[in-house]
MARDRENGU-463842 format. One record per residue: x, y, z of N, C-alpha, C, CB in turn. Coordinates in pm, 1 decimal. Atoms other than C-alpha are relative to their C-alpha. Glycine has a CB too. Example, Ala and Ser with C-alpha at 12.3 -4.5 7.8 and 13.67 -1.06 7.14 Angstrom:
89.0,-119.0,0.0,1230.0,-450.0,780.0,90.0,120.0,0.0,-99.2,2.7,124.6
-82.0,-119.0,-6.0,1367.0,-106.0,714.0,-77.0,109.0,73.0,41.4,46.2,-141.5
END
This chain:
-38.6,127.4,53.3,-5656.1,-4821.6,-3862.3,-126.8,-72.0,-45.5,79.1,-83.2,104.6
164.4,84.3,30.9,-5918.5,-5048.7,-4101.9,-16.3,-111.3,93.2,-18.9,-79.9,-166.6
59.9,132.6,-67.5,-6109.8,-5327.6,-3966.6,105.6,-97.3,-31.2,-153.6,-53.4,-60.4
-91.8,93.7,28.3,-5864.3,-5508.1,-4176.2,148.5,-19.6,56.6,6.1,12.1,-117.2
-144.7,-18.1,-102.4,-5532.9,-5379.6,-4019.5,-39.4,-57.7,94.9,59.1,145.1,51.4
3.9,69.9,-143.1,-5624.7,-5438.1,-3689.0,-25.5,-145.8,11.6,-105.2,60.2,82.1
30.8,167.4,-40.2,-5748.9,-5796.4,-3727.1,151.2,-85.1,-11.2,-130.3,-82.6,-133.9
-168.0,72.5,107.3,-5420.8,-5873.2,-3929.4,150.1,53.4,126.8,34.4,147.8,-245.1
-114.2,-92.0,-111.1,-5204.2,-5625.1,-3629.3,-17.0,-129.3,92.5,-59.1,194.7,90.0
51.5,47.3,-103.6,-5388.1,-5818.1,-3398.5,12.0,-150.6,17.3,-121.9,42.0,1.1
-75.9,150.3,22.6,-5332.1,-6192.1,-3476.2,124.5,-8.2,-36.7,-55.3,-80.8,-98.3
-187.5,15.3,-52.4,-4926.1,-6106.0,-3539.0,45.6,33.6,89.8,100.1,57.4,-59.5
-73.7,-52.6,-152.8,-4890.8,-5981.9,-3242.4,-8.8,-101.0,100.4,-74.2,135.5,73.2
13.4,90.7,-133.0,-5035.1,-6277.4,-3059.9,34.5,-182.6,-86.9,-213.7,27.2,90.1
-63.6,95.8,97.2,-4852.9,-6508.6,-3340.0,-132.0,-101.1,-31.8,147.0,-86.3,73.2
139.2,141.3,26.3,-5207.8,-6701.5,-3453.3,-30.1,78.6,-107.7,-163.4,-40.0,131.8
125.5,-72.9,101.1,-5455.4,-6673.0,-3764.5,-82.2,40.4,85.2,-86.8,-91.2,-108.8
187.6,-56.1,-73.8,-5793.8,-6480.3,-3710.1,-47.6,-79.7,14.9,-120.0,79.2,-68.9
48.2,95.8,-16.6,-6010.5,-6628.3,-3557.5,-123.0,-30.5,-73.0,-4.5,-5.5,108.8
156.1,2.3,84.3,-6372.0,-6727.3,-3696.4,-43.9,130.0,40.0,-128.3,-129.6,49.2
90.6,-126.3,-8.9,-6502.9,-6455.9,-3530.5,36.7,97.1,-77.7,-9.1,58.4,125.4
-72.5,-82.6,91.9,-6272.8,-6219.9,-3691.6,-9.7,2.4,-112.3,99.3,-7.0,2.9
28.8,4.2,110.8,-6303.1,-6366.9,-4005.1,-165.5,6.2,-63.2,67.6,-102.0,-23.8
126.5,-24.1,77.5,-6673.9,-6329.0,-4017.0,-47.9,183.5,28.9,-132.8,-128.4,68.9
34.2,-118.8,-9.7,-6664.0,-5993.8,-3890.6,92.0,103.2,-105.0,9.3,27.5,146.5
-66.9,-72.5,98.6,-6431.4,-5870.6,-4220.3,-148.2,-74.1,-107.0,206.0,-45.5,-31.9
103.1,2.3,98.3,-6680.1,-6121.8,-4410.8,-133.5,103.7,-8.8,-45.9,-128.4,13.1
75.5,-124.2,-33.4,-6970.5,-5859.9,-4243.0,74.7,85.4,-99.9,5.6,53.8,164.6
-11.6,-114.1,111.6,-6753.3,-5573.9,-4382.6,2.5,25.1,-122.9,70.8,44.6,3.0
7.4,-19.0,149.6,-6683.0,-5683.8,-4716.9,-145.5,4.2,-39.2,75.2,-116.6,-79.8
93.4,-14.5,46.1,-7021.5,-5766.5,-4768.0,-108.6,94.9,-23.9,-17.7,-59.2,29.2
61.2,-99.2,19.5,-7142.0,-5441.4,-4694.9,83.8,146.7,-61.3,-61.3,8.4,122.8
-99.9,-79.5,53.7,-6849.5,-5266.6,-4849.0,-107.1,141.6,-114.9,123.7,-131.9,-100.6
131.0,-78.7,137.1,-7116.0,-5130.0,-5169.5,-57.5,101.2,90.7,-165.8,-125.3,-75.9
90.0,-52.9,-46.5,-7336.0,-5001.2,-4909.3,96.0,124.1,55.2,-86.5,-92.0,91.2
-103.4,-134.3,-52.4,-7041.1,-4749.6,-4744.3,32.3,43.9,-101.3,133.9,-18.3,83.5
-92.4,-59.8,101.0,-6912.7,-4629.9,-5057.1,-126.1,52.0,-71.8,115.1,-107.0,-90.5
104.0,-83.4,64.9,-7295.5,-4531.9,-5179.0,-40.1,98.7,118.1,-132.0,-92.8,-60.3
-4.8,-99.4,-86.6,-7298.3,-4372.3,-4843.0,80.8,112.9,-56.7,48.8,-46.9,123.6
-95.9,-159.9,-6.1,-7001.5,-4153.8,-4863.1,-25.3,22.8,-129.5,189.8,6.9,37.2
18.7,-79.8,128.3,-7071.9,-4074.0,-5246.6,-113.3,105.1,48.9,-50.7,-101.5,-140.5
134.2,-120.3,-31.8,-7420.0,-3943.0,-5093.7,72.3,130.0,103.0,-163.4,-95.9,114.8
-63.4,-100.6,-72.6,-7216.1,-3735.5,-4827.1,45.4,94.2,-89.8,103.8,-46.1,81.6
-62.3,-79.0,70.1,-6965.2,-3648.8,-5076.6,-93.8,114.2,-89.6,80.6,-87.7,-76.1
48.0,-81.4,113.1,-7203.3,-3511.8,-5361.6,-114.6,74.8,79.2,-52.1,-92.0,-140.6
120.1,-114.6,-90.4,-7482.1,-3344.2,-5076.3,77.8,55.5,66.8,-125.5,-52.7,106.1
-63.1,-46.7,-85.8,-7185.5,-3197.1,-4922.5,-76.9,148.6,6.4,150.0,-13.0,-30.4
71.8,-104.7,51.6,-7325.8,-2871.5,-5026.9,-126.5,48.5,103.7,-50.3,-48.2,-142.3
148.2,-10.1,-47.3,-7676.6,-2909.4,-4942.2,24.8,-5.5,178.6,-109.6,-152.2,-72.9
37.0,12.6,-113.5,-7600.8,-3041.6,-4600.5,62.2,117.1,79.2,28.5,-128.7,42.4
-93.6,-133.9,-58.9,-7338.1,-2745.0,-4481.1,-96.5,71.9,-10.9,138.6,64.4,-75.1
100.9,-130.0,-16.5,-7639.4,-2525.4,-4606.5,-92.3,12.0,79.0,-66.1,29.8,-96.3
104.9,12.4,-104.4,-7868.4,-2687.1,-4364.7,37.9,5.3,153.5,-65.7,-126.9,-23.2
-59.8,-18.1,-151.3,-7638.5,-2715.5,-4085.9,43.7,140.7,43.9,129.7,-89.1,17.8
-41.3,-156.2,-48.6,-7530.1,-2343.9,-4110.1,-117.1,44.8,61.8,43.2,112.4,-123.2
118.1,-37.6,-71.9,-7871.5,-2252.1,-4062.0,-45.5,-34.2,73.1,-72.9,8.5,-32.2
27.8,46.6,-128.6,-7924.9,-2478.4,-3797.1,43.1,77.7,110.7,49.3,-118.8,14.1
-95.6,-26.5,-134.4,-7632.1,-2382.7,-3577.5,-48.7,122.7,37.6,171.0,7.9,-19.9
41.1,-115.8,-16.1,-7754.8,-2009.6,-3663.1,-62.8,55.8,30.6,-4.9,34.0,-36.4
143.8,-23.6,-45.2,-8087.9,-2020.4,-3568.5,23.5,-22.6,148.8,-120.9,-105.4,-70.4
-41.4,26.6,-129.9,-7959.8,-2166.8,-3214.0,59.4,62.0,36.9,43.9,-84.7,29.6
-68.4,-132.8,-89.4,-7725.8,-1939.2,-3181.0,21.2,120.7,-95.4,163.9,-38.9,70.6
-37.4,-120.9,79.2,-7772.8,-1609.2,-3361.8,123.5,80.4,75.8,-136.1,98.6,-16.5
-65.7,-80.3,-38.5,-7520.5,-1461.5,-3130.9,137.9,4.0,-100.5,10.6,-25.9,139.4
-98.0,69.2,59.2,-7229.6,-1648.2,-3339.1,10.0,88.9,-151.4,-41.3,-170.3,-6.4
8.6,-105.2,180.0,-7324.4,-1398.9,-3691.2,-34.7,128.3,82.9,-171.7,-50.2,-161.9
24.3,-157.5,-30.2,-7401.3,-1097.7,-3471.1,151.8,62.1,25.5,-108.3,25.6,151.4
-110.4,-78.6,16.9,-7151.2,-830.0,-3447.6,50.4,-11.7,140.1,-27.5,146.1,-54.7
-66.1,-3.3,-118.0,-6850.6,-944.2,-3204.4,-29.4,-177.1,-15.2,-68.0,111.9,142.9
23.1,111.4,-11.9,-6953.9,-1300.3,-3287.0,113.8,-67.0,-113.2,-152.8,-19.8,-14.9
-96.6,103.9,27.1,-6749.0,-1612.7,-3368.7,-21.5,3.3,-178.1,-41.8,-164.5,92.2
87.1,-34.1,170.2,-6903.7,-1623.4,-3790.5,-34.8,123.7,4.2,-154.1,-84.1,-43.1
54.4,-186.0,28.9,-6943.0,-1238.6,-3779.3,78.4,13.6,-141.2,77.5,156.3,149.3
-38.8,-68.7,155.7,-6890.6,-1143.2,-4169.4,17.1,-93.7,-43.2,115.3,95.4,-37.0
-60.3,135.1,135.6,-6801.9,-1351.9,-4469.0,95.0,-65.0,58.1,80.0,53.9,-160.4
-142.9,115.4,-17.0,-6457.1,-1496.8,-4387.4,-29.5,-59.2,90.7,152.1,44.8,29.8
-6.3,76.0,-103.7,-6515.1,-1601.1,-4043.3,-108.3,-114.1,-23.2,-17.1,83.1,123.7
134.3,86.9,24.3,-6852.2,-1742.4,-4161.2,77.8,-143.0,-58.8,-127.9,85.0,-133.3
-21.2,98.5,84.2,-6685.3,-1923.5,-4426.5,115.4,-98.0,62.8,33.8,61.3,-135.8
-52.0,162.3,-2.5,-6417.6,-2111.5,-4242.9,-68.8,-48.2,148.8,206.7,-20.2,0.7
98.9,109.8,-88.3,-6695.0,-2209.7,-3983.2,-21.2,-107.4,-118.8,-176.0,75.0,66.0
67.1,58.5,147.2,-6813.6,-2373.4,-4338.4,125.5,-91.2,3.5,-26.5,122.4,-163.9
-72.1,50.4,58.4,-6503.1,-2480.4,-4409.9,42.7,-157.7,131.7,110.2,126.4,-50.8
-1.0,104.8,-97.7,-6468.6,-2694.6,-4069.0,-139.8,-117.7,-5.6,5.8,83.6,144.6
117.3,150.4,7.1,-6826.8,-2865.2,-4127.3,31.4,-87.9,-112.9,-179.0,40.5,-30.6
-36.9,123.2,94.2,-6668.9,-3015.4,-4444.9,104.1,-24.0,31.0,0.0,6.8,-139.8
-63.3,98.6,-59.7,-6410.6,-3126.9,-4255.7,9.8,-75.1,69.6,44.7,6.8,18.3
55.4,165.2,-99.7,-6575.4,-3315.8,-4032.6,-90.9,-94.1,-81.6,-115.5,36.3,157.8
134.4,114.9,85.2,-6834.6,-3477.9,-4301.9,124.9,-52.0,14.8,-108.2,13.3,-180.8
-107.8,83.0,64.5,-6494.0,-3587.5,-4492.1,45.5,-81.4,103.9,117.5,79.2,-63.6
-25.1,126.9,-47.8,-6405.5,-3771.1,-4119.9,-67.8,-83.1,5.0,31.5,-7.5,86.8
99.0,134.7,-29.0,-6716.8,-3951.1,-4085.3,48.3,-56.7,-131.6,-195.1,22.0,17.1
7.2,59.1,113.0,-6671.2,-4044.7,-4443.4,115.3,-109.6,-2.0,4.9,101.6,-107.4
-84.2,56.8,-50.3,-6353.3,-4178.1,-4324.6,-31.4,-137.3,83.4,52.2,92.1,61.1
84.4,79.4,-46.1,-6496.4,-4358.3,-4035.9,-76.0,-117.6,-90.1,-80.2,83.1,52.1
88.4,61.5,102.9,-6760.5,-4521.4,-4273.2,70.5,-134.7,-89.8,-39.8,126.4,-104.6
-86.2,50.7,114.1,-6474.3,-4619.0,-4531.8,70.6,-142.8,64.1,124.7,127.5,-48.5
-102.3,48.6,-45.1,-6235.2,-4778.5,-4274.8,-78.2,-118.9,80.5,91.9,105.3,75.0
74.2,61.1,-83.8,-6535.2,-4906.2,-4070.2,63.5,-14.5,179.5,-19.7,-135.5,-78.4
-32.8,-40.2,-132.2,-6361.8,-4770.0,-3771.7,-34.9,172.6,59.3,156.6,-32.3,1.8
43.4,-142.0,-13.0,-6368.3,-4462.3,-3554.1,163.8,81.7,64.6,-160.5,7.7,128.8
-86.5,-33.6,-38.8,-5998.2,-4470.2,-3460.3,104.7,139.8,-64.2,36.6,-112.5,6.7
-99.5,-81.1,75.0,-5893.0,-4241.3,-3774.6,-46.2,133.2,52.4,-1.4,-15.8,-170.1
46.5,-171.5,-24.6,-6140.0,-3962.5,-3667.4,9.0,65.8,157.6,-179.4,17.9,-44.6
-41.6,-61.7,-146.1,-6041.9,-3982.2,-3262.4,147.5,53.0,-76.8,16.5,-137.9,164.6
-110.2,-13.2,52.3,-5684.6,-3945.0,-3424.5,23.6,153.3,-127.9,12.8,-150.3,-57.2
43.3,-112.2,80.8,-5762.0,-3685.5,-3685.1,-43.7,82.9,52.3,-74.3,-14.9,-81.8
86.7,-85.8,12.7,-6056.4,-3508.7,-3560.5,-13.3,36.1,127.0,-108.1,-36.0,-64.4
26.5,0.8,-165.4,-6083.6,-3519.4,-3167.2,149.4,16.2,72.2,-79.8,-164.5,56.8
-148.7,-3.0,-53.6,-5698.0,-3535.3,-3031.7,34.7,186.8,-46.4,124.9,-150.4,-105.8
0.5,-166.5,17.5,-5660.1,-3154.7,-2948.9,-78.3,74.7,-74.3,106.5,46.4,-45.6
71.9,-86.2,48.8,-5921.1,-3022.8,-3100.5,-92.6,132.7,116.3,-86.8,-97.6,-81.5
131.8,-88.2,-108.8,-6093.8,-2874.4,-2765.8,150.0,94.7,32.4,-112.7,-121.1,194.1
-141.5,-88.3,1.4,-5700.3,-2683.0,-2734.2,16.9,108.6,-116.0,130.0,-104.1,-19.0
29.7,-93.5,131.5,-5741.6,-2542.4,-3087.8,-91.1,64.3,8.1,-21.3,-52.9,-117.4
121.6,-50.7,13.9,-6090.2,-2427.1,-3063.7,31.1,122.6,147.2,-139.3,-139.2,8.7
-17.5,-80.3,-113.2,-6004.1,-2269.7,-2701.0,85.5,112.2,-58.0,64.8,-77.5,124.2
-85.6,-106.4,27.1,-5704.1,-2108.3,-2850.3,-52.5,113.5,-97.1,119.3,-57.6,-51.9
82.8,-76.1,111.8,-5910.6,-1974.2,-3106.8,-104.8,106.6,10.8,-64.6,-87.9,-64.3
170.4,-57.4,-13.7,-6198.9,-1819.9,-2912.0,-102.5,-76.1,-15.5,-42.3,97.4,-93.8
104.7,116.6,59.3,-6446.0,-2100.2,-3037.3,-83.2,-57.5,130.4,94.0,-143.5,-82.8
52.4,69.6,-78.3,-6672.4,-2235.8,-2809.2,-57.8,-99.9,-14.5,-49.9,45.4,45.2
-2.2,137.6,36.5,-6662.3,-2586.2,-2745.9,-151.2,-9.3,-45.2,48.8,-105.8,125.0
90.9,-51.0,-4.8,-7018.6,-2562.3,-2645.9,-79.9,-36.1,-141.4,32.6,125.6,36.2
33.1,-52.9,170.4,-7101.1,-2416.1,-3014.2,33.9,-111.2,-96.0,102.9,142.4,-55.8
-46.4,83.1,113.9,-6895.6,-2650.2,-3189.0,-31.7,-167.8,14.4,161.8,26.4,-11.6
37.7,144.1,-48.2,-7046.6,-2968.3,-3000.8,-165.4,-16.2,-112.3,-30.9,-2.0,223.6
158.4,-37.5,63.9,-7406.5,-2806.4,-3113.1,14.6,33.2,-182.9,-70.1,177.7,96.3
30.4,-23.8,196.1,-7263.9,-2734.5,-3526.6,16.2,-153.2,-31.4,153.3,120.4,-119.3
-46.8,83.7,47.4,-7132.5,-3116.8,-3493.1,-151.1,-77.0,-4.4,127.4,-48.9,70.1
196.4,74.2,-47.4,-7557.9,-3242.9,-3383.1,-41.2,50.4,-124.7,-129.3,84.8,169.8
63.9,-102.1,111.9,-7667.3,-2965.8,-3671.7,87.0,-78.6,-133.4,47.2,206.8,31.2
-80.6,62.2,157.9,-7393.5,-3130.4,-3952.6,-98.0,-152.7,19.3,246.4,-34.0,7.2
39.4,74.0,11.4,-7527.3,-3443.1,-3854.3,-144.8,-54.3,19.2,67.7,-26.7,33.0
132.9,-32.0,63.2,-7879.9,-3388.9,-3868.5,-32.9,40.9,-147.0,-45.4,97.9,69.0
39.8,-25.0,152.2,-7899.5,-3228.9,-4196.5,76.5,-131.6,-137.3,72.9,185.0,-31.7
-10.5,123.3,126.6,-7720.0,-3513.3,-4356.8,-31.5,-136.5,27.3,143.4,-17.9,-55.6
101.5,107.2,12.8,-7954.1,-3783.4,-4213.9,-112.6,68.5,-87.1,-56.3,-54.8,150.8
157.2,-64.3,69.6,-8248.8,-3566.9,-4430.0,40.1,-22.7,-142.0,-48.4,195.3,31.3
-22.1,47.0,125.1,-8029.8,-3733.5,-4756.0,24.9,-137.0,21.1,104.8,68.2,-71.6
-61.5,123.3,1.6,-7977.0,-4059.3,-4623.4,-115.1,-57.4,33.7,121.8,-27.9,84.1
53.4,95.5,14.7,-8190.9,-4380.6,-4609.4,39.4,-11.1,176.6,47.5,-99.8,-129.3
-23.4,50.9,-162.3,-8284.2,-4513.9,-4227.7,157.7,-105.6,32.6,-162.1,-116.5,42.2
-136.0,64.4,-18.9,-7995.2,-4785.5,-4272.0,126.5,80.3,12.7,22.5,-83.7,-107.3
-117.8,-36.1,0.1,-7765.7,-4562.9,-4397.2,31.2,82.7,159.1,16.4,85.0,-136.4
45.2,-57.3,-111.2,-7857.1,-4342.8,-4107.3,54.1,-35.9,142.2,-125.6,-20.6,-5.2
-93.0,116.4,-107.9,-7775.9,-4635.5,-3850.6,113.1,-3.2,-37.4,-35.6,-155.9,6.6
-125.9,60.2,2.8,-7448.8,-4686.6,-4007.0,101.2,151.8,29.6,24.8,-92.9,-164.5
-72.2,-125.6,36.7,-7319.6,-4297.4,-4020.8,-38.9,52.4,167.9,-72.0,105.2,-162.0
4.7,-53.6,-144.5,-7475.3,-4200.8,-3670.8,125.9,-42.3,132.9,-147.7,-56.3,48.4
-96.3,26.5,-109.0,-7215.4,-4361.2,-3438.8,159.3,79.9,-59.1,10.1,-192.5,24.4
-139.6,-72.4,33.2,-6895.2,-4147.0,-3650.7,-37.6,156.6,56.1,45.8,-5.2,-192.5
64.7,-147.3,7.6,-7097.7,-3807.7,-3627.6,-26.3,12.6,210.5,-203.9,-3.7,-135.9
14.2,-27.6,-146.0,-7168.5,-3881.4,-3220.3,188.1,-49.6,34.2,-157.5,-120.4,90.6
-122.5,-1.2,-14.9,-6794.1,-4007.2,-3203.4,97.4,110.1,14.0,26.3,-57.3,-77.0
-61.4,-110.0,-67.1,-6680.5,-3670.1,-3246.9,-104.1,54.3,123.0,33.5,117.8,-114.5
75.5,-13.8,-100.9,-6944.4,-3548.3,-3046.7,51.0,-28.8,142.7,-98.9,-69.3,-28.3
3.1,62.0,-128.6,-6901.3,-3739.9,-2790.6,188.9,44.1,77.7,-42.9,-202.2,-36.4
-202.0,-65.6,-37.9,-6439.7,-3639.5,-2799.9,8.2,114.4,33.6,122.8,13.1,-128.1
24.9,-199.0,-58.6,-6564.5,-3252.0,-2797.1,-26.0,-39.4,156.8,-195.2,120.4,-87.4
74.4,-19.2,-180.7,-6740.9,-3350.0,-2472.2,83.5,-25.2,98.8,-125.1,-106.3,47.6
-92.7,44.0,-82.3,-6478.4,-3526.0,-2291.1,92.6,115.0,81.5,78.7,-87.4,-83.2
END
């Protein structure tokens, strides 16, 4: 849910307008609205680059994961490891957008440590590709942006761990 739902959920439910605080903490978001949307364009269009840096991250940490009998052993498996790190950029990008983190517990964290088990996957592994995605795409982003994208990228993080 955006910053904006909830403020708006959140004062009909308790029959009042927002309060000041509320209303300066949407004025906060709008005003930095520009700044999230040159974020996620940078996500979006380094999607590329950063999957190429995070593969090789995760890989170098754990060569066992491309050796034979391993989780990425051959092309396909490789590729939808690949295909899961751009589905977690696209939640932070989410995150970012909404200026919450409720879409990507909801999306991205709610059974995911059930899927990955059922799968063979080790959480483990997939805690350490989510540190590696989000390392290589602070090495395209600006220190601010940096601050603003780090708390979605430890958000999952932090739901794997639980």
């Amino acid at each position: 849910m955006s910053v904006v739902t909830k403020i708006i959920l959140d004062a009909d439910n308790e029959l009042r307008y927002p309060s000041i605080g509320e209303l300066e903490g949407l004025k906060t978001y709008f005003d930095k609205s520009e700044d999230r949307i040159i974020l996620v364009r940078t996500l979006r269009d380094k999607q590329q680059d950063i999957i190429k840096l995070a593969s090789k991250a995760i890989f170098q940490i754990h060569p066992e994961y491309i050796a034979p009998g391993g989780n990425a052993e051959g092309a396909r498996k490789r590729s939808l490891c690949l295909r899961d790190y751009g589905w977690y950029l696209r939640l932070v990008t989410y995150g970012v957008l909404s200026g919450e983190k409720e879409s990507i517990e909801q999306l991205g964290i709610i059974g995911v440590k059930e899927m990955y088990n059922s799968l063979g996957v080790p959480i483990l592994g997939m805690i350490d590709s989510i540190e590696c995605l989000r390392n290589a795409s602070l090495e395209f982003l600006s220190d601010s942006q940096a601050t603003c994208v780090i708390p979605y990228f430890d958000c999952i993080i932090q739901g794997m761990s639980n």
